[in-house]
MIGU-591006 format. One record per residue: residue number from 1; x negated, z, y negated of N, C-alpha, C in turn. Coordinates in steps of 0.05 Angstrom, whole numbers, plus 32768, in hexadecimal, padded with zeros to 4 digits. Example, Ala and Ser with C-alpha at 12.3 -4.5 7.8 and 13.67 -1.06 7.14 Angstrom:
2
   num    n.X    n.Z    n.Y   ca.X   ca.Z   ca.Y    c.X    c.Z    c.Y
     1   7EF8   809C   8072   7F0A   809C   805A   7EF8   809C   8042
     2   7EFF   808E   802D   7EEF   808F   8015   7EFE   809D   7FFF
REM end
This chain:
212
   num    n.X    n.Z    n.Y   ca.X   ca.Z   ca.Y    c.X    c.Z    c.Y
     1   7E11   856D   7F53   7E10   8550   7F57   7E14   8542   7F3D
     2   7E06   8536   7F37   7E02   851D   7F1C   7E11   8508   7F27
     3   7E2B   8508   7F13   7E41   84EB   7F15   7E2F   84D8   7EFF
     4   7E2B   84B9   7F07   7E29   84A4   7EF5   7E3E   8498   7EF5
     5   7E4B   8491   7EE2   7E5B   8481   7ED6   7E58   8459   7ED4
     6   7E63   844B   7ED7   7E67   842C   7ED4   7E5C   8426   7EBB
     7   7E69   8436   7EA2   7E5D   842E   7E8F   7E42   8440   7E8A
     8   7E44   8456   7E8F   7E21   8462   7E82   7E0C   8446   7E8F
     9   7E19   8440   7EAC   7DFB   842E   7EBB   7E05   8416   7EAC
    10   7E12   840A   7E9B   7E20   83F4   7E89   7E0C   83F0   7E78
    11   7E0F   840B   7E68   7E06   8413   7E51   7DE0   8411   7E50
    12   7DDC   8423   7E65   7DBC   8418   7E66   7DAF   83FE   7E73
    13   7DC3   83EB   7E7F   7DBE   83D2   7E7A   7DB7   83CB   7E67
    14   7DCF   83C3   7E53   7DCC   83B4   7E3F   7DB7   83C1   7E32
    15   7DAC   83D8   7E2A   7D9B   83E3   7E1B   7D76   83E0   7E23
    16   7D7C   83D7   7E40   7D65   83CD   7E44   7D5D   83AE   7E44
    17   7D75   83A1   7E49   7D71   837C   7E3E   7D6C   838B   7E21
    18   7D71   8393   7E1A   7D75   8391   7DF2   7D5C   8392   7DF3
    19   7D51   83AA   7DFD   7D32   83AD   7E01   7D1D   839B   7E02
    20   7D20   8388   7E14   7D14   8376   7E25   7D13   8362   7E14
    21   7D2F   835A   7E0A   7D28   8346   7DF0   7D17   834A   7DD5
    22   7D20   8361   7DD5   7D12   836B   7DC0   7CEA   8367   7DBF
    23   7CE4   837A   7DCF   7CBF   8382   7DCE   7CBF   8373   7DE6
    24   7CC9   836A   7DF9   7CC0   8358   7E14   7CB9   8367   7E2C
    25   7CBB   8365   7E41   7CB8   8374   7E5B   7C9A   8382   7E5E
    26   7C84   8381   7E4A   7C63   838C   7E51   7C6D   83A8   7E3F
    27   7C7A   83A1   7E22   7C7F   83B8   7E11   7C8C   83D0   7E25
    28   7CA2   83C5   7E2D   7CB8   83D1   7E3A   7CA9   83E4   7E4B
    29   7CA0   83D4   7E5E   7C87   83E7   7E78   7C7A   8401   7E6C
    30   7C6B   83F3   7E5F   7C53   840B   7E46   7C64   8427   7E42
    31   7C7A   8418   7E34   7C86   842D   7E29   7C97   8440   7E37
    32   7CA2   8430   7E49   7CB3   8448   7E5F   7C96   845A   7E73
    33   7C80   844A   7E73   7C66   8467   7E77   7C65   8479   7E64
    34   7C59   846D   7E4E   7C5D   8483   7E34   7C76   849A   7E2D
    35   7C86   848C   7E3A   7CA2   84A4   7E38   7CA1   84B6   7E47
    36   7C93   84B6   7E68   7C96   84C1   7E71   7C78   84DE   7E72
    37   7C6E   84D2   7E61   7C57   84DE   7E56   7C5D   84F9   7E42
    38   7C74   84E3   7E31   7C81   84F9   7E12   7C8F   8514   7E22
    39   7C9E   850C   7E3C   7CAC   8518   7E42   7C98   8530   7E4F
    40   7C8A   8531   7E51   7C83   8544   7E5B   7C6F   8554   7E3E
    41   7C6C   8548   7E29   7C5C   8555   7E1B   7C76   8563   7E09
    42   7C89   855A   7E10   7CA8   8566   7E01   7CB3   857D   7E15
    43   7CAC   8584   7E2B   7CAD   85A4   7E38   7C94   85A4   7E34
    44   7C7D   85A2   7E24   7C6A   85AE   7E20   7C68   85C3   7E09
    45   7C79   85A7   7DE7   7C77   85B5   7DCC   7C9C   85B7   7DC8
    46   7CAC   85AC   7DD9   7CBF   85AE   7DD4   7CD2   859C   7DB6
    47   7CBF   858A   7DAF   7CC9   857C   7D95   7CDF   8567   7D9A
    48   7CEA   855D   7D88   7D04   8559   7D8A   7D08   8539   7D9B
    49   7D13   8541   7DAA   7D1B   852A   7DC1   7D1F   8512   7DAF
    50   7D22   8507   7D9A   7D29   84F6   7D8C   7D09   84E2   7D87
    51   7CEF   84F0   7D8B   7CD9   84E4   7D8C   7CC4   84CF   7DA7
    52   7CE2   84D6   7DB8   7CDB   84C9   7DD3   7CCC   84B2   7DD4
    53   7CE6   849F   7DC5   7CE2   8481   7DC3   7CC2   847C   7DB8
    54   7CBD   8468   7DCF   7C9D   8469   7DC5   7C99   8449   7DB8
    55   7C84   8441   7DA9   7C7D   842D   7D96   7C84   8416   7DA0
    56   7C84   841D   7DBE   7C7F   83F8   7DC6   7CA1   83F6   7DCE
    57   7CB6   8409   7DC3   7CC9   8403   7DC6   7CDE   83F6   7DAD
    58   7CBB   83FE   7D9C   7CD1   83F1   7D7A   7CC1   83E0   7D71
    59   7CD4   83C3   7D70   7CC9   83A2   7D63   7CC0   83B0   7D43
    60   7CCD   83BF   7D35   7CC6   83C7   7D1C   7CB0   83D4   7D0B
    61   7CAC   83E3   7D29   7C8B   83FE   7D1F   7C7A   83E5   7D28
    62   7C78   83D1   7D3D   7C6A   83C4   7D40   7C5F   83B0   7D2C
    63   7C76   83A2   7D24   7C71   838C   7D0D   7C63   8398   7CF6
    64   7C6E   83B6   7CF0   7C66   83C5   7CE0   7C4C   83C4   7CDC
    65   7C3D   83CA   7CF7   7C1F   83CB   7CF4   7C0F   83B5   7CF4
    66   7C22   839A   7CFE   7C0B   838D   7CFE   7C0D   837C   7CDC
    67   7C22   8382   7CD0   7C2B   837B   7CAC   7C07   838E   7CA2
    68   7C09   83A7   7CA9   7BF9   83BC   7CA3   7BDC   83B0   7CA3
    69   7BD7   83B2   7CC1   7BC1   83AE   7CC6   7BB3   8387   7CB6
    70   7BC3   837F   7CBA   7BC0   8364   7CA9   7BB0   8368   7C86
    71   7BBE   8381   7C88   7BB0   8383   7C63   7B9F   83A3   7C63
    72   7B91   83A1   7C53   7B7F   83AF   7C46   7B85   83CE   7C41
    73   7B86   83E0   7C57   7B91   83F7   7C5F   7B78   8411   7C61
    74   7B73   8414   7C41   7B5A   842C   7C4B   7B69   844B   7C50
    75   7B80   8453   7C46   7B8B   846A   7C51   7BAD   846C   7C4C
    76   7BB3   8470   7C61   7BCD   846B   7C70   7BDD   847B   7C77
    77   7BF1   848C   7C61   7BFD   84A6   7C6E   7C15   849B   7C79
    78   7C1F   84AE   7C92   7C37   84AA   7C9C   7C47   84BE   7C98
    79   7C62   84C4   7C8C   7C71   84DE   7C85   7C89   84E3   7C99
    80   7C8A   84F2   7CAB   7C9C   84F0   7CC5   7C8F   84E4   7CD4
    81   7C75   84E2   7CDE   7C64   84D4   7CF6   7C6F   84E2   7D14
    82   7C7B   84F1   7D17   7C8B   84F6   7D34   7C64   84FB   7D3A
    83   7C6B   84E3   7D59   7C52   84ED   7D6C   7C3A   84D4   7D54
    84   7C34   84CA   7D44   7C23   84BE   7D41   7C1A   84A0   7D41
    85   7C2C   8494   7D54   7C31   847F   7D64   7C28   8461   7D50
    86   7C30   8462   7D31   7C35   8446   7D1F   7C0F   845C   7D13
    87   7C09   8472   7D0C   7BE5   8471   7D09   7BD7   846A   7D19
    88   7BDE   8468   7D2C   7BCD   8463   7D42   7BC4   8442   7D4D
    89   7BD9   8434   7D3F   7BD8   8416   7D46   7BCE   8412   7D2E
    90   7BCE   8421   7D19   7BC4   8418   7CFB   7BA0   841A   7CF6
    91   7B9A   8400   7CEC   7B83   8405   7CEE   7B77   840F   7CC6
    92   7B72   8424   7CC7   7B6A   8431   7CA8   7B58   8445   7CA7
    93   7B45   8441   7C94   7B2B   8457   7C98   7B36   846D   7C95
    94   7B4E   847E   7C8A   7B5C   8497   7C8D   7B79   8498   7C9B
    95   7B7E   84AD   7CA2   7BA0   84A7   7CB4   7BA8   84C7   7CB0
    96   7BC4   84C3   7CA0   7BC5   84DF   7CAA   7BE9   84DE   7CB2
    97   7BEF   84E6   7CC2   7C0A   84F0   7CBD   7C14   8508   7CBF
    98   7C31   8501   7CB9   7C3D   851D   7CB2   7C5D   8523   7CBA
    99   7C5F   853D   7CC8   7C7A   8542   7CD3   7C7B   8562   7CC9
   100   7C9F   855E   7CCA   7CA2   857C   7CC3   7CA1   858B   7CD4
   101   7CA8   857E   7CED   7CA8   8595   7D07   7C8D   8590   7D0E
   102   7C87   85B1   7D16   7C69   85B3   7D1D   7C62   85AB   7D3C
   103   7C83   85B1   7D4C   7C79   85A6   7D68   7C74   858B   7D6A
   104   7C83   857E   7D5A   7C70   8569   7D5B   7C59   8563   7D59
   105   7C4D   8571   7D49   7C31   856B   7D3E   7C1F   8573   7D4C
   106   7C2B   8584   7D53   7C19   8591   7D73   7C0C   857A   7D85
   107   7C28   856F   7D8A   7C2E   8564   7D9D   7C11   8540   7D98
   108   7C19   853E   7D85   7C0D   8523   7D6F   7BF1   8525   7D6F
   109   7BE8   8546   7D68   7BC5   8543   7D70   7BC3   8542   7D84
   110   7BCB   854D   7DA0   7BBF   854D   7DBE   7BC5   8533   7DBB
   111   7BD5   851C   7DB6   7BD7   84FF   7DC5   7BC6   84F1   7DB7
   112   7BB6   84F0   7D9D   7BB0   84E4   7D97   7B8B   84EB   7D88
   113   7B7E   84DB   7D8A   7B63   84EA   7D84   7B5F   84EC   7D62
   114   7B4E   84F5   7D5F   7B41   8507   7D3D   7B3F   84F1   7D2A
   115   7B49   84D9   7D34   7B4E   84C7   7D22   7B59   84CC   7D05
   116   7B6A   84D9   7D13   7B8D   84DC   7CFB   7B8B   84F6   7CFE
   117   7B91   84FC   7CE2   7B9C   851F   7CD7   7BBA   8525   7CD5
   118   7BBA   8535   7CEA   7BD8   853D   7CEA   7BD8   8552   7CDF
   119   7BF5   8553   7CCD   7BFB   856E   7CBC   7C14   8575   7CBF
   120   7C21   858E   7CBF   7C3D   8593   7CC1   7C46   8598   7C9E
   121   7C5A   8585   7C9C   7C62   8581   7C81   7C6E   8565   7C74
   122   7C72   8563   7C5F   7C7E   8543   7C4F   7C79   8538   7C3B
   123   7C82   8536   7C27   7C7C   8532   7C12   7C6C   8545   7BFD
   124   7C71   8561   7C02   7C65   8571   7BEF   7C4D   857A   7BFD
   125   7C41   856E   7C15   7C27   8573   7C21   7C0F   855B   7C17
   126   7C1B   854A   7C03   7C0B   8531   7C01   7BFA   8538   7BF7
   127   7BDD   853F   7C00   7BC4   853C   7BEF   7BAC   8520   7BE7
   128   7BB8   850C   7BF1   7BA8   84FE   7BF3   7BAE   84F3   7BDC
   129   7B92   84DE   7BCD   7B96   84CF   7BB8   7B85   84C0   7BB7
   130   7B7C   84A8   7BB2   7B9B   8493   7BC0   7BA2   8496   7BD7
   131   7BBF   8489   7BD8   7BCB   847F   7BF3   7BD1   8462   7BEB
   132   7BC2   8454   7BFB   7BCD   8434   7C01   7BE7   8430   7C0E
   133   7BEA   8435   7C20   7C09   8440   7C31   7C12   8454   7C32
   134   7C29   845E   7C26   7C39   846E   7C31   7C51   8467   7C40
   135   7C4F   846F   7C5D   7C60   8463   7C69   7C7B   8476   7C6B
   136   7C91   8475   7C6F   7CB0   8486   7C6F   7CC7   847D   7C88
   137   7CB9   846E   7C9A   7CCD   8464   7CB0   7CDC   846F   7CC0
   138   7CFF   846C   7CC7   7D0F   847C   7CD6   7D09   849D   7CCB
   139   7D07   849C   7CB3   7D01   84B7   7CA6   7D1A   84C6   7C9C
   140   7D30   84B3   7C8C   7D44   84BB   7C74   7D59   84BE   7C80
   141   7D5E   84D3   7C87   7D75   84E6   7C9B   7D7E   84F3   7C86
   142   7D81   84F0   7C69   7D95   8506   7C5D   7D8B   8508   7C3F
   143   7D96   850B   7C2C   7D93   8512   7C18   7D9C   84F7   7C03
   144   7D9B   84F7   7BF1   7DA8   84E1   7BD6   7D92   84C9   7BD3
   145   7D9D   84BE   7BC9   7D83   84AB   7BB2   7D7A   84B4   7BA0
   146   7D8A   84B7   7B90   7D85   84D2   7B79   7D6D   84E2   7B87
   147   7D71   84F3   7B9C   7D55   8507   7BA6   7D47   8504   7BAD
   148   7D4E   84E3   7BC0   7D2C   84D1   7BC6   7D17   84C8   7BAC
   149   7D28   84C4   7B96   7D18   84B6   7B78   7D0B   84C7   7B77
   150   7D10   84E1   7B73   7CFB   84F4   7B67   7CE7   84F5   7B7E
   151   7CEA   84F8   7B91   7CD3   84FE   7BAC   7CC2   84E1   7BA5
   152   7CC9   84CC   7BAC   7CC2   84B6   7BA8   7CAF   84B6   7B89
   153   7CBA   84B7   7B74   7CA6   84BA   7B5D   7C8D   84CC   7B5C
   154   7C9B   84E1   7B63   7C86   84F3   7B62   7C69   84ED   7B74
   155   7C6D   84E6   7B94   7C58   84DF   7B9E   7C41   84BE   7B94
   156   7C5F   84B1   7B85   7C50   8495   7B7B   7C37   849C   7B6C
   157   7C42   84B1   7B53   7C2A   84C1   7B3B   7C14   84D0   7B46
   158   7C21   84E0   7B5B   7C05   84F8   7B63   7C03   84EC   7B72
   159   7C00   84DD   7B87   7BEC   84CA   7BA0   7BE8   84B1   7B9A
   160   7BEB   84AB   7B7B   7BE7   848A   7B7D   7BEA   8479   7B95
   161   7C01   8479   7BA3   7C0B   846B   7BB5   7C09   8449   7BB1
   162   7BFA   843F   7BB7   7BFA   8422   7BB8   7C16   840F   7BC0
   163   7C1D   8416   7BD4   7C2C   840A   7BE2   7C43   841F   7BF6
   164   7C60   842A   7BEE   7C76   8436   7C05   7C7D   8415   7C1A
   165   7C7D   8423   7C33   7C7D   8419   7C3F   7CA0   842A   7C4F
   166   7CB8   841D   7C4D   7CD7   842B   7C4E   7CE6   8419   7C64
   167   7CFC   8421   7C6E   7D12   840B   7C7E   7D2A   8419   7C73
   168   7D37   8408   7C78   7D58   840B   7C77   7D66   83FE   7C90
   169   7D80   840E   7C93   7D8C   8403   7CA6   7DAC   8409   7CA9
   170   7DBD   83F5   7CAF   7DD4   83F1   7CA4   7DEC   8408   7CA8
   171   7DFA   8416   7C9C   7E04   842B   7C97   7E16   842B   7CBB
   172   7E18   8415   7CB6   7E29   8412   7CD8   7E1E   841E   7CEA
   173   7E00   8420   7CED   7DF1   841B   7D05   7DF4   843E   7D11
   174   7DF3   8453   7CF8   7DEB   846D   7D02   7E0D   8477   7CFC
   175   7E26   8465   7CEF   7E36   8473   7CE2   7E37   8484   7CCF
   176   7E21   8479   7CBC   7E10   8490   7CA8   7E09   8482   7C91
   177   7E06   848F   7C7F   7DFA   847A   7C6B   7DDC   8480   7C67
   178   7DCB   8496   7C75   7DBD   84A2   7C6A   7DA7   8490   7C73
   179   7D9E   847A   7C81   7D89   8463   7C85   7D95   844D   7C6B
   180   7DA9   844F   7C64   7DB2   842F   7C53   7DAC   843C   7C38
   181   7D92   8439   7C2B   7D8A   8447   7C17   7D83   842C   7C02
   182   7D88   8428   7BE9   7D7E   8413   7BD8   7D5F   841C   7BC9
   183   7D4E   8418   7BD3   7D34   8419   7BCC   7D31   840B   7BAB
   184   7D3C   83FD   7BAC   7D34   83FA   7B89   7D3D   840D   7B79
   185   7D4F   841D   7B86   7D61   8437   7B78   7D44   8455   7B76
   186   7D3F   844A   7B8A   7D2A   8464   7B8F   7D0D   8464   7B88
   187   7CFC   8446   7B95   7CE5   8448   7B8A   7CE3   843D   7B6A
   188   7CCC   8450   7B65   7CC6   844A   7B4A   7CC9   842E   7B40
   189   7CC8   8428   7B28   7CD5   840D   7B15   7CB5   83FB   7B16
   190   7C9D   8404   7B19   7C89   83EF   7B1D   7C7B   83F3   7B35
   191   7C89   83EF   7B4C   7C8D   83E9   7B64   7CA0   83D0   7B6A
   192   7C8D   83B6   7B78   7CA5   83A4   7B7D   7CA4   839E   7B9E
   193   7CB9   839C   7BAA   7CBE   8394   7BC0   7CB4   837B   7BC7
   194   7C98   8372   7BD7   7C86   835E   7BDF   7C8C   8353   7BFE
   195   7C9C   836E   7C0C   7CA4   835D   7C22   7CB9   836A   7C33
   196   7CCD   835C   7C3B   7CE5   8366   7C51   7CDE   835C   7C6C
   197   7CD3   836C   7C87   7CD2   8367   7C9A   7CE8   8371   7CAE
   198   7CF5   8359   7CBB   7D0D   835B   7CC5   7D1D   8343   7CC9
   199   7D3D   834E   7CD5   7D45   8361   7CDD   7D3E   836C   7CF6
   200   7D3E   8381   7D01   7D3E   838D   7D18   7D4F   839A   7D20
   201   7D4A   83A5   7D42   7D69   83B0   7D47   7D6C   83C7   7D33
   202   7D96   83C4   7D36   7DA5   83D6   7D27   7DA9   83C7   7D0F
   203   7D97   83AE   7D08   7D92   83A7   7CE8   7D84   83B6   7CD4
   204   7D6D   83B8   7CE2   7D55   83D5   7CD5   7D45   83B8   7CC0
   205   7D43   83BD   7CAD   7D2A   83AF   7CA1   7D13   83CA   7C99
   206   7CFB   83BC   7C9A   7CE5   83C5   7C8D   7CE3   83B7   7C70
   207   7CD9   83CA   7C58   7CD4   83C0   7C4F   7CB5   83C8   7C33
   208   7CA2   83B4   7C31   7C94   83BD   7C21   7C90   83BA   7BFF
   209   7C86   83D3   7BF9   7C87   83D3   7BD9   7C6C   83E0   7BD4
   210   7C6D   83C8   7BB9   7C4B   83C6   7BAA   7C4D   83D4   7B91
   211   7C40   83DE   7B8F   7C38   83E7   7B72   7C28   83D4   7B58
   212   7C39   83CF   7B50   7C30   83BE   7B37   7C1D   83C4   7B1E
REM end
């Protein structure tokens, strides 16, 4: 027998007003189908429950694309693309993304058509040159600044990266510091920050950087 609790049914209240204010009651709908979609392609490849949340549940991937799609997007990598979800709203004559887990990727070509090239891998899989976007969102789960500079330079030189496309989000939010990253610390020195889209929940900004 499954006990519910006052506060668990508390708790997913408020998290669904949050919702509702947020992307609005059509997002909301979409997306609790789409979940129930993931969920079954997740006892299919088994990839990490953490990729549930689907697009029309985040004000951020959204704004994201339509910042994107607004400008001049001929190829568009995504690094940590989970199921695909922010290439797929992107409109660019190339798309590729990239995860390290392969069930995901599994998972990323059956949902989505031959549009987009999925690869299992990250930064040291980058073949493309140019990249107008490189996108890095809800990606930076761990490591220094110090170890992002070098990852970060290195792909600016060998992919002539036009434009990183990064968020941050406030050390509070995860009890972590590993989202609250200073990007001028990390991307290269002729790269300037052209736009901060935000805030969003948790206090997530997006933000974009140009290559000068």
């Amino acid at each position: 027998m499954m006990v519910t609790y006052a506060g668990d049914k508390e708790g997913a209240r408020k998290k669904l007003v949050r919702k509702l204010n947020e992307v609005g009651l059509k997002n909301v709908l979409i997306g609790g189908i789409k979940k129930v979609r993931y969920m079954q392609m997740i006892n299919k490849y088994h990839f990490d429950t953490w990729h549930l949340s689907p697009y029309e549940w985040k004000e951020y991937a959204q704004v994201c694309v339509r910042y994107l799609n607004s400008h001049d997007c001929k190829t568009v990598v995504d690094i940590g693309c989970g199921l695909g979800e922010i290439l797929q709203h992107i409109k660019a004559d190339k798309k590729i993304g990239l995860d390290l887990q392969e069930e995901v990727i599994q998972a990323a070509r059956e949902l989505n058509s031959g549009e987009i090239d999925f690869v299992v891998g990250s930064f040291g899989e980058l073949i493309e040159n140019p990249i107008d976007y490189l996108i890095t969102l809800n990606f930076m789960h761990g490591g220094t600044e110090d170890e992002w500079m070098e990852i970060y330079h290195t792909a600016a030189i060998q992919n002539e990266v036009g434009h990183f496309v990064v968020d941050t989000v406030p050390e509070k939010a995860f009890d972590s510091a590993t989202h609250s990253l200073d990007w001028s610390k990390i991307i290269p020195d002729n790269y300037k920050r052209i736009k901060r889209l935000g805030p969003f929940l948790s206090g997530r900004y997006v933000e974009i950087w140009e290559r000068q």
